[in-house]
N, C-alpha and C positions, 0 to 999 in steps of 0.2 A: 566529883567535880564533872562539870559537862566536860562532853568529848572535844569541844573545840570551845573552849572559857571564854570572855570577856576580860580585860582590864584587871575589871573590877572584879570580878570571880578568881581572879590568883591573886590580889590583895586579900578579898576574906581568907582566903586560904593561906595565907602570909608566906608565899612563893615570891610576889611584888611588895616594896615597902613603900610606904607613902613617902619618904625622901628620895626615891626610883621616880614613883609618878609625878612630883612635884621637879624633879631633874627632866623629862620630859616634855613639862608644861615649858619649862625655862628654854631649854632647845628650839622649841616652835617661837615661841615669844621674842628669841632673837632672831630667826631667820624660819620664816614659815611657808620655805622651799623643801627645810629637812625632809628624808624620805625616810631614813633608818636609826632608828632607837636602840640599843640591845638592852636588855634588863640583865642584872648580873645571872636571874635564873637561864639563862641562854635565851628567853621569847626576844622579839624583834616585833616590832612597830613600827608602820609608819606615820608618823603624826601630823603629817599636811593631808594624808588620805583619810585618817582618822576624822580631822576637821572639816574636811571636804563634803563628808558623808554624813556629819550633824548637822542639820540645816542652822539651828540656834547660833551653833558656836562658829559656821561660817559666817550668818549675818553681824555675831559681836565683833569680829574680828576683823571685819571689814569697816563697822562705824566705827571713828574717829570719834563720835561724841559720847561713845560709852567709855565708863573708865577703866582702867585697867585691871583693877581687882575684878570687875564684872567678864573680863574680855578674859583673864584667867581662869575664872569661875566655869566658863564653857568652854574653854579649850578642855581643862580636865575633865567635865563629864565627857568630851567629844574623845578623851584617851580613852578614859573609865569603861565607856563603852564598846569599846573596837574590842577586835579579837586579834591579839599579837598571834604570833606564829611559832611553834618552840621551835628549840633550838634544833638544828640539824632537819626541819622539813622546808620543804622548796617553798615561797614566797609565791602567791597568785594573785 
């Protein structure tokens, strides 16, 4: 595995379970100030900076006239993407 994984690189690797990143997605989706996620594997996320940094999934989430399963759809790739931080190393 890369030295510093994505998301989605410790789900193939089944360290994250899709019921983790789908809990995630739901976290933002009610309040999309959250800063800290833990996965039960000990990584941390943050999923308003995760979202911040996909351009896609900051424009869905900002239109009102896309729907919701679409505004879902790219919050997760904007998780999927990021690179949590394991457990026990300092947050940057």
């Amino acid at each position: 595995m890369a030295e510093n994984p994505t998301t989605g690189d410790l789900f193939k690797a089944k360290a994250i379970t899709s019921d983790e990143v789908n809990a995630a997605v739901d976290v933002f989706m009610r309040d999309a100030t959250v800063s800290l996620f833990r996965f039960a594997s000990g990584h941390t996320l943050d999923p308003a900076a995760a979202v911040k940094a996909h351009d896609p999934a900051r424009a869905a989430v900002a239109d009102p006239d896309r729907p919701e399963k679409f505004r879902r759809g790219m919050v997760r790739t904007a998780i999927l993407l990021a690179r949590p931080v394991a457990g026990g190393e300092q947050q940057r």
